[in-house]
Structure formats: structure tokens, C-alpha cells
C-alpha positions in Angstrom: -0.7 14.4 12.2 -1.7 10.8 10.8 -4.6 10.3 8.7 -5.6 6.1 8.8 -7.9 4.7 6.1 -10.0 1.1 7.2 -11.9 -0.7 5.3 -15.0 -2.7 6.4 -16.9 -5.5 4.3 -19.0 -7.9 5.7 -19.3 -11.4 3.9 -23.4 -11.2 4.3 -25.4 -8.8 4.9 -25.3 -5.1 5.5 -22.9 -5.2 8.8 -20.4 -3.1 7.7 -22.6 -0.1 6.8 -24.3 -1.0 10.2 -21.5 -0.8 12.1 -20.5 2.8 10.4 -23.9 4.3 10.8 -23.2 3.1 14.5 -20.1 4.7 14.6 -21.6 7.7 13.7 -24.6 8.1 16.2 -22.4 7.5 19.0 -19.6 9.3 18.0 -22.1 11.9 17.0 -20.1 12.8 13.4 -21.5 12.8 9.9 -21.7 9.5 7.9 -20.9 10.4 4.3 -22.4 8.3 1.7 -20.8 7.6 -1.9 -21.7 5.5 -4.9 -19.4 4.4 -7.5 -20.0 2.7 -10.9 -18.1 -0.1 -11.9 -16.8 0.3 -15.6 -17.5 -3.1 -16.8 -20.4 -4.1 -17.5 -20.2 -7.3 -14.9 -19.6 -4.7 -12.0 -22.2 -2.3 -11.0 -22.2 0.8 -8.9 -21.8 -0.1 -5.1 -22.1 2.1 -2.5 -19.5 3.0 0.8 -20.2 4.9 3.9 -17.7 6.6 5.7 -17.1 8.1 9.3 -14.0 10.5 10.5 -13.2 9.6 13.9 -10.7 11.5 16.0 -8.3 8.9 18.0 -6.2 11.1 19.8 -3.0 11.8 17.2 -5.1 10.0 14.6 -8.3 10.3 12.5 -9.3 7.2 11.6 -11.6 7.4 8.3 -13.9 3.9 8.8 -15.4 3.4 5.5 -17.7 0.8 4.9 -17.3 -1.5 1.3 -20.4 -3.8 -0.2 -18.7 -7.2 -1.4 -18.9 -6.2 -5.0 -16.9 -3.1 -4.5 -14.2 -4.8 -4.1 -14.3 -6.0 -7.9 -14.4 -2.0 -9.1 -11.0 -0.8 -10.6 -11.0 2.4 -8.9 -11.2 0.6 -5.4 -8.4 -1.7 -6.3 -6.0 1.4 -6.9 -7.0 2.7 -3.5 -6.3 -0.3 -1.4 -3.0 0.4 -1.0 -3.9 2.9 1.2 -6.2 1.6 3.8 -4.2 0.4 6.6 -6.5 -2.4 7.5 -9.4 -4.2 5.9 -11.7 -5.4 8.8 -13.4 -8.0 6.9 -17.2 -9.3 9.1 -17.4 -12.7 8.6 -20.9 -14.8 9.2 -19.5 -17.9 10.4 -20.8 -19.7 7.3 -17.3 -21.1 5.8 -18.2 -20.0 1.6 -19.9 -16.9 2.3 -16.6 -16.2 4.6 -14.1 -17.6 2.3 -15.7 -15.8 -0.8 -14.6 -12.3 0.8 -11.5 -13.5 1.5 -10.7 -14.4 -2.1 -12.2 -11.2 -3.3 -10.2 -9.6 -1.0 -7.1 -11.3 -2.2 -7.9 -11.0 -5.8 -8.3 -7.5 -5.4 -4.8 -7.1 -3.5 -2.3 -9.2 -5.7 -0.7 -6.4 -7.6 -0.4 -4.3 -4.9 3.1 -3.9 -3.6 1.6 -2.1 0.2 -1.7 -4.6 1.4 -3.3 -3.6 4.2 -3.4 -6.0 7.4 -6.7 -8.0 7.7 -8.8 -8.6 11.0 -11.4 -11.2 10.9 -13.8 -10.4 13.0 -16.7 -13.1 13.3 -18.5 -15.5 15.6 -16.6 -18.4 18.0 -17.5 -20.8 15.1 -15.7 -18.8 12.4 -13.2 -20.8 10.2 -10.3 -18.5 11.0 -7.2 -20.7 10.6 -8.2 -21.2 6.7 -8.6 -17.5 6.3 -5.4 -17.1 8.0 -4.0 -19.7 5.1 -5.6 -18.1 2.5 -4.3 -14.5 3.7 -0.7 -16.1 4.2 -0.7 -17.7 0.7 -1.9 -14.2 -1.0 1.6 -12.5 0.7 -0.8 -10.9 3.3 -1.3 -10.9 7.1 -4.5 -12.0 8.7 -5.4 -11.2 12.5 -8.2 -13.3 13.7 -10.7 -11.8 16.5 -13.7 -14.0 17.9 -16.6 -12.1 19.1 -18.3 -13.8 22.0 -22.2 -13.4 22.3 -24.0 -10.5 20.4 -22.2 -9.2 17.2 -23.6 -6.2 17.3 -22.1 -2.9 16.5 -20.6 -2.1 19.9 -19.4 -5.5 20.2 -17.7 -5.6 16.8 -15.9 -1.9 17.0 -14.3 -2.9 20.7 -12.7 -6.0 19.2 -11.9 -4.1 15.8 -10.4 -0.7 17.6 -8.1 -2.8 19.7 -7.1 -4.7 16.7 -6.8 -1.2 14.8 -4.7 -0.2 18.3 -2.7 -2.3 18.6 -1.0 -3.8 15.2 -0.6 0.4 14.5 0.8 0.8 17.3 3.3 -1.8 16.5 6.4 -1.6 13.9 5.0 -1.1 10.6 7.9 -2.1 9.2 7.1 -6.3 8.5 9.8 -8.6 8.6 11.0 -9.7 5.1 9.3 -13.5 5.6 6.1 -12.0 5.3 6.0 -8.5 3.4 4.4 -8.8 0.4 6.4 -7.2 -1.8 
């Protein structure tokens, strides 16, 4: 009956199209691949991934962003609705804060934003993320992955995340909805 849209963008790297090839191997669906052109001249075509994964009463569509997608007009009018953006960080604080600004940037005339999770390394900067997110009218959850962040490691923290802010009121208290 519900239909979820999630976002994945990794501040360096190729993580997030990792992560949905992953997620399509062991989940053993079809990884659909897109390519989109930017209409100024400044952003050029970017390509997503996607997977369909069945969650029970959910299918989750994970689709995997590059960085400069998030410039393109046509992905600005769909953020609104992506419930979540799972955003990869590297640990290294401007590569990090760079996505999170683009992220922003790209969110600030929206009146729904989706909830961010920071997934990243024990060393990642998450408290000014979580400022920056709070300051652009939008909520940040912060997850530290401890060890290996490979692919498996990355979708348990991210599908608990996913879990369990959904399974949650999605109704936000006034202090913090973005509106």
C-alpha cells in the first residue's frame, strides 16, 4: 500500500551507486540505471541507479544520486518526495560539509524535506551537519558505522534509520517543520 522514495549520495566517491548495485545482488532485483541532463550549461548529465525493494507493507525505491545531481532542476522538483536522503559521508569535514550544503541548497524552497541520515565513519563531524541541517529548517539523524563501511555494513545502519523514523509520527512538531 505505501510506495517510499530514498535517496543516497555519497560525499566522495561512488558509494552510493555501490551500495545500490549491492542492494541488488543480494536482494536479487533489477538495478535500473538513468541519466539526466542538466539544462544549464554549468550542470551536466548525472546518472542514478535505482533498486525496488519489497519491505513487508512497503516498497522502498533506493535510488542512488552523483553529488552534481543534486544541482539539476528536475531533481530539485522531485525532492519533495523522497522520504529520506541517506547522505555517505567520508569523514573528511569539506568533502562532508559540501553535500550537505548542496543538499540544503537544493531543499530551501521546498515546503516537505525529506529527513537526513548521515551515515559515515566514528570520526565523522556529525554535530555540524546536524547544525547545518537544523539551520536549513531540516532534520538530521546521525549514524556512525563502526569498522568496514562496506555495503552490508552501511544498509543495516541505513534500514534501521529508514525503520524506525517511518515508523514514527510523520507528523513533526511545529519547532522543527520546515514549512
Amino acid at each position: 500500500d505505501h510506495f517510499q522514495r530514498v535517496m543516497v549520495c555519497s560525499a566522495l566517491g561512488t558509494d552510493s551507486f555501490n551500495l545500490v548495485r549491492w542492494l541488488g545482488k543480494t536482494y536479487s532485483t533489477e538495478v535500473v540505471h538513468r541519466r539526466f541532463v542538466g539544462s544549464r550549461p554549468e550542470s551536466m548529465d548525472v546518472g542514478t541507479d535505482y533498486v525496488d525493494l519489497e519491505t513487508g507493507q512497503t516498497v522502498r525505491r533506493i535510488i542512488a544520486m552523483a553529488r552534481h545531481g543534486l544541482q539539476i532542476g528536475l531533481t530539485q522538483a522531485f525532492l519533495s518526495d523522497y522520504s529520506h536522503v541517506i547522505v555517505l559521508l567520508s569523514g573528511l569535514r569539506e568533502r562532508d560539509r559540501s553535500l550537505m550544503e548542496r543538499l540544503l541548497k537544493a531543499c530551501e524552497h521546498l515546503s516537505h524535506r525529506p529527513v537526513i541520515v548521515g551515515l559515515g565513519p566514528s570520526d565523522a563531524d556529525h554535530k555540524t551537519l546536524q547544525d547545518l541541517a537544523s539551520r536549513g529548517g531540516m532534520i538530521y539523524l546521525d549514524c556512525d558505522i563502526a569498522g568496514d563501511t562496506n555495503p552490508e555494513s552501511l544498509w543495516a545502519a541505513a534500514e534501521m534509520a529508514l525503520d524506525q523514523s517511518t515508523g514514527m509520527d510523520s507528523v513533526w512538531p511545529p519547532s522543527i517543520n520546515p514549512v
